[in-house]
C-alpha positions, 0 to 999 in steps of 0.5 A: 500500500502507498503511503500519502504524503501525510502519513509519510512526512507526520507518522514516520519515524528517525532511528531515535524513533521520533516523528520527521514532524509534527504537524504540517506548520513544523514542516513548513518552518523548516521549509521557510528556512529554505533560501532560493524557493521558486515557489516563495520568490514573491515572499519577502521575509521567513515569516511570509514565507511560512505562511505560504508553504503552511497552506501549499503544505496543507493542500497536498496533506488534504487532498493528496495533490502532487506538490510542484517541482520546487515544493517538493524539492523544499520538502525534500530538503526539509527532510534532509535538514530534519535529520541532519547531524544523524547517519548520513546513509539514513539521511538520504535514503529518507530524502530518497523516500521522500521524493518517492511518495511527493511523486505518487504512488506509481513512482513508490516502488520500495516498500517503506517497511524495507527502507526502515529495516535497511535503516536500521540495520545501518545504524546498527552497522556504524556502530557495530564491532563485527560483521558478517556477510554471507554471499552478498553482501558488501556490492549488493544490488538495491537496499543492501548496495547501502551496506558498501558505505559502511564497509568503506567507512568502517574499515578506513578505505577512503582516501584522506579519510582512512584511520585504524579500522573501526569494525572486523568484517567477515564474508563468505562465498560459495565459490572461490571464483566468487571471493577473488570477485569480491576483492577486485570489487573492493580494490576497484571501488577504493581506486574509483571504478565503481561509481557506488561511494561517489562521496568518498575520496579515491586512491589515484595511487594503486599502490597506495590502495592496495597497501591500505587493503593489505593492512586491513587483511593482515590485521584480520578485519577483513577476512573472506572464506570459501565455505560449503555451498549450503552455508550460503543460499540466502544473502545475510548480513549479521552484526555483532553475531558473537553478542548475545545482547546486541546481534541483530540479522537480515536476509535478502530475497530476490524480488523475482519478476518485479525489480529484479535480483539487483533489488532484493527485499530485506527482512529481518531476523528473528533472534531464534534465527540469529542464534540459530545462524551462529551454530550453523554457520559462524561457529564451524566458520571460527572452529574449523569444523567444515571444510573452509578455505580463505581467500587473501587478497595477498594471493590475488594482488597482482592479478586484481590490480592488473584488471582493475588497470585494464580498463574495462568496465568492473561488471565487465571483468572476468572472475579471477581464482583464488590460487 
């Protein structure tokens, strides 16, 4: 079911759980506040202005009129100011929401209740010691795509910005063909190939990338397995797996015949699950006891920096093996 521009902007909720506002008139304080607004070029001060958007903003809520292209930029932008100083991920996937519902229901292809679980799950992300990624999960398609951020963040790969590395990252592949992808995927996004983390300075020096993504394995906060193919049929994202208090699960599934496979849905994992999921796969992972192989990004240096230098679109790039 779609949601109103109302029931959007007054009844959803920020990770604190507060309301984006409160009434229609909060909205359109923050939206006077706004400079440069072709809808108010004949206002001439805030308060002028904020009588007008209170009335443009109580049409829409009324009879869910579509806003016009600098009403709906405005609100938009409110949003983003209402939740400015937050995760910056959370910031824009609710501007991203926001224009969504603004356009109407046809253009409301995300469920909301994916976008909230996505949220949340990347605010416990930021904030979490350890990771781990089951075949997905870092250069996933859709929601999950969002999860490359923190990766990058977390782990200090950004150029100018990198420091010691905040969490571990564990992630498992069913294939090795599929772990060796996952390192080239990394080394290109640091080196700017990828286009996913535009807002992220880039290594121009290849040498200087591949050190910085060395160090992280060496250091063992970025480990990636090959583990038994059964392990890994359903793309899962665990976080602090290991704290009983703390470890929070999500799942991913192909919308098949909607979207595509590069636009998953996302749904949460029970707590029975997360701890089913921790004697099934994290502990034979960490014990041993299941035939695992890793995959070192040692092993595939030469071979990752040479196709990343090839030129050739990344999606493009053949899968290399682990050796």
């Amino acid at each position: 079911m779609s949601l109103t521009p109302k029931e959007f902007l007054l009844a959803s909720t920020d990770p604190q759980g507060r309301v984006l506002f409160r009434s229609g008139s909060e909205l359109a304080r923050r939206i006077a506040a706004i400079p440069y607004l072709t809808d108010f070029e004949r206002a001439n001060d805030y308060f002028e202005k904020a009588q007008t958007a209170v009335s443009y903003v109580n049409r829409i809520f009324r009879d869910g009129s579509a806003p016009s292209d600098g009403l709906r930029m405005a609100i938009i932008q409110a949003v983003g100011d209402r939740l400015e100083g937050g995760n910056d991920e959370v910031r824009k996937r609710f501007m991203k929401q926001a224009d969504r519902v603004l356009r109407g229901p046809a253009s409301q292809a995300a469920d909301p209740r994916q976008l909230e679980v996505v949220d949340r799950a990347l605010g416990k992300a930021m904030e979490a010691k350890e990771i781990w990624c089951v075949y997905t999960g870092i250069f996933a398609g859709g929601d999950l795509q969002t999860f490359s951020h923190v990766f990058v963040k977390r782990l200090g790969l950004a150029k100018q910005r990198y420091t010691e590395p905040e969490a571990r990252f564990v992630v498992l592949f069913p294939t090795e063909e599929a772990a060796a992808q996952s390192w080239l995927g990394a080394f290109a996004e640091m080196v700017g190939r990828t286009g996913v983390n535009d807002d992220c300075p880039i290594f121009e020096d290849h040498e200087e990338a591949a050190n910085v993504l060395a160090a992280r394995e060496q250091s063992d906060h970025l480990r990636v397995f090959v583990v038994p193919p059964g392990m890994t049929t359903v793309p899962t994202v665990v976080i602090d797996p290991q704290d009983d208090v703390n470890a929070y699960g999500v799942v991913a599934f192909a919308r098949d015949g909607v979207t595509g496979s590069d636009d998953p849905l996302v749904y949460e994992m029970p707590a029975a699950y997360v701890r089913n999921w921790r004697q099934r796969v994290l502990q034979p992972v960490l014990f041993g006891t299941i035939d695992v192989k890793r995959s070192t990004f040692a092993s595939l240096r030469d071979v990752v920096m040479s196709e990343v230098k090839s030129g050739r679109p990344i999606r493009d790039l053949p899968r290399t093996k682990v050796e």
